[in-house]
C-alpha positions as CSV (number, residue, x, y, z in Angstrom):
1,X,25.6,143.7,88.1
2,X,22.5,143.9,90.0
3,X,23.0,141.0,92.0
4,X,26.3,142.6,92.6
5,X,24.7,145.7,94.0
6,X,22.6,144.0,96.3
7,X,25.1,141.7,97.7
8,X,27.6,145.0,98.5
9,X,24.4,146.9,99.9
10,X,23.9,143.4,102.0
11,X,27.6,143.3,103.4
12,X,27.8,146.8,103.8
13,X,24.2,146.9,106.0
14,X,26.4,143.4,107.7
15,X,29.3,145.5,108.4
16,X,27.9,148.6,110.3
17,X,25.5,146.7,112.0
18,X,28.8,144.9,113.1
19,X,30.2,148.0,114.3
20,X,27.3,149.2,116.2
21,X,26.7,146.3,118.1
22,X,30.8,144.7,118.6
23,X,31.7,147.6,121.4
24,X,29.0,146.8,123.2
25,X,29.7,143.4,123.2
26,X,33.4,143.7,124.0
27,X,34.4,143.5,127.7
28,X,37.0,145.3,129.7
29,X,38.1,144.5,133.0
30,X,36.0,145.4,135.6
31,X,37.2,148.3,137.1
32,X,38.0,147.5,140.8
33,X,41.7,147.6,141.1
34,X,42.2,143.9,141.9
35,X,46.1,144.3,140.5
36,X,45.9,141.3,138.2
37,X,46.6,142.8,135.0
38,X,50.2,143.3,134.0
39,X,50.8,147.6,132.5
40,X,53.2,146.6,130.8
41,X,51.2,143.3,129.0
42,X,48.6,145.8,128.0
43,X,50.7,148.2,126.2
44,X,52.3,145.0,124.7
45,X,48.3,143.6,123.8
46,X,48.1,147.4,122.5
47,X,50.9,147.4,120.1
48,X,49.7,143.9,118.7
49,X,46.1,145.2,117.5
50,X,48.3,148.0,116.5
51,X,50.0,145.7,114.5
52,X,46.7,144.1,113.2
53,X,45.2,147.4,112.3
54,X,48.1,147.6,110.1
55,X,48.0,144.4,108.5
56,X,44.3,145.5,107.7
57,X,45.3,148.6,106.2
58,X,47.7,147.0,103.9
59,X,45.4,143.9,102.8
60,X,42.4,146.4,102.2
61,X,44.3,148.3,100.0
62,X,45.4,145.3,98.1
63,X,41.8,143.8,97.8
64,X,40.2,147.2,96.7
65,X,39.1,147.9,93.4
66,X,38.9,143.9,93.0
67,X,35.1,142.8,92.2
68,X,35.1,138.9,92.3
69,X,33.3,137.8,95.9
70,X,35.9,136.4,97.2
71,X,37.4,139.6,97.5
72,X,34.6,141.3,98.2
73,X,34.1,139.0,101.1
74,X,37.9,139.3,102.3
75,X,37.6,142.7,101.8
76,X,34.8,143.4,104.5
77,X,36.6,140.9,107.3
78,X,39.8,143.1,107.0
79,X,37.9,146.1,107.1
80,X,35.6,144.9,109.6
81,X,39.3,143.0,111.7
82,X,40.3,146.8,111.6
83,X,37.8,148.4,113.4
84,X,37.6,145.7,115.9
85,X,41.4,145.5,116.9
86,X,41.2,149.8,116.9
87,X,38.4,149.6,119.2
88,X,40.1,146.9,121.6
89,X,42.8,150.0,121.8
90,X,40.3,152.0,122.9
91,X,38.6,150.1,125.6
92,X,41.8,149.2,127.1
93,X,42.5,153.2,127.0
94,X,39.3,153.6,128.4
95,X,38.1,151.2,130.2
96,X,41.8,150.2,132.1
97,X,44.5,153.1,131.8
98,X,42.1,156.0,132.6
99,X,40.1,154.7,135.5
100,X,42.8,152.5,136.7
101,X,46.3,153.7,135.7
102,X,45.9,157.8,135.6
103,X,45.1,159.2,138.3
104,X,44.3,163.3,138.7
105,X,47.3,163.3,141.9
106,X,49.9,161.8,139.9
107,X,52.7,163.8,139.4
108,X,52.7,165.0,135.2
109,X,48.8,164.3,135.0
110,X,48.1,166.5,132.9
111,X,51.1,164.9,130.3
112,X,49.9,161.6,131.2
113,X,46.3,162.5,130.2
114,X,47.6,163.7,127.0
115,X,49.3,160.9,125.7
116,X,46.5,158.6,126.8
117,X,43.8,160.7,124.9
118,X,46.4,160.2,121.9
119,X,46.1,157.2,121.7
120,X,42.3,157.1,121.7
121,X,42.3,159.9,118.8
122,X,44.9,157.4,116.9
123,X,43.2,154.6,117.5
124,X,39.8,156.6,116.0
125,X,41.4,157.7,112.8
126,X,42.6,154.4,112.4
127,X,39.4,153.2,112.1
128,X,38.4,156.2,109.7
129,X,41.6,155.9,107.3
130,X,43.7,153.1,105.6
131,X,46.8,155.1,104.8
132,X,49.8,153.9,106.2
133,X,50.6,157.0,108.3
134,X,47.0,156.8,110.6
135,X,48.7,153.4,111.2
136,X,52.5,154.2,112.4
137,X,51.0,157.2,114.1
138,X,48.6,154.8,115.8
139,X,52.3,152.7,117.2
140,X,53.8,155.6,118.1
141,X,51.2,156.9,120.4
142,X,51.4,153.6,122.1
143,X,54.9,153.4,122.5
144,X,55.0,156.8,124.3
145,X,53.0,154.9,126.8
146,X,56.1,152.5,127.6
147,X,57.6,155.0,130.0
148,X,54.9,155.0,132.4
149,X,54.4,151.1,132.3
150,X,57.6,149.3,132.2
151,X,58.4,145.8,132.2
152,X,59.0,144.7,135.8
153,X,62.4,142.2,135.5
154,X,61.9,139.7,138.4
């Protein structure tokens, strides 16, 4: 049991030190408006760590309360898979809508800022929940996105 103890207090000091150091290391796009990037694609990369996110949310619950390592182990990727995927949501909120995308002379700015920011809030309680709900709330906010950034048909 000891061993056990020290080995959770070793993954858990691996795991935060992950998610100190992994948004720092992630990179957006740089922000001069070089109109390479699709809207539409990002929404759709959005909804796909959504969809991760989710997939963490239901594997964590099915690993918890199981002690063998294996577990353990798989328990502390998914957790850790979840916090990365939130994060990428939050970056390309950040780091690509906002500076890029929403702009303070558009007409419903102040709607579009909203839903934006709602999808950054969550994306955040994502990351601090595994029920269900923080997830489908998390594709929903996303989705309200699709109006401003539809596909182009060519």
């Amino acid at each position: 049991m000891k061993i056990f103890k020290k080995s959770l207090l070793l993954i858990s000091f691996i795991f935060f030190s992950c998610i100190l150091v992994l948004p720092q290391l992630s990179q957006a796009h740089c922000q001069i408006p070089c109109g390479i990037y699709d809207d539409y694609a990002r929404v759709q990369s959005m909804k796909e760590d959504a969809v991760t996110v989710e997939k963490s949310m239901q594997l964590i619950a099915q690993l918890t309360g199981k002690l063998d390592a294996q577990s353990q182990n798989q328990l502390v990727r998914w957790v850790m898979n979840k916090e990365v995927h939130a994060q990428k949501i939050i970056s390309s909120i950040s780091d690509y809508f906002l500076t890029q995308r929403v702009k303070p002379d558009q007409k419903g700015y102040a709607e579009r800022l909203k839903k934006h920011h709602l999808v950054i809030i969550a994306a955040m309680k994502a990351k601090q929940n595994v029920d269900m709900k923080y997830a489908d709330k998390l594709m929903k906010s996303i989705e309200a996105l699709l109006p401003y950034y539809p596909e182009h048909k060519e």
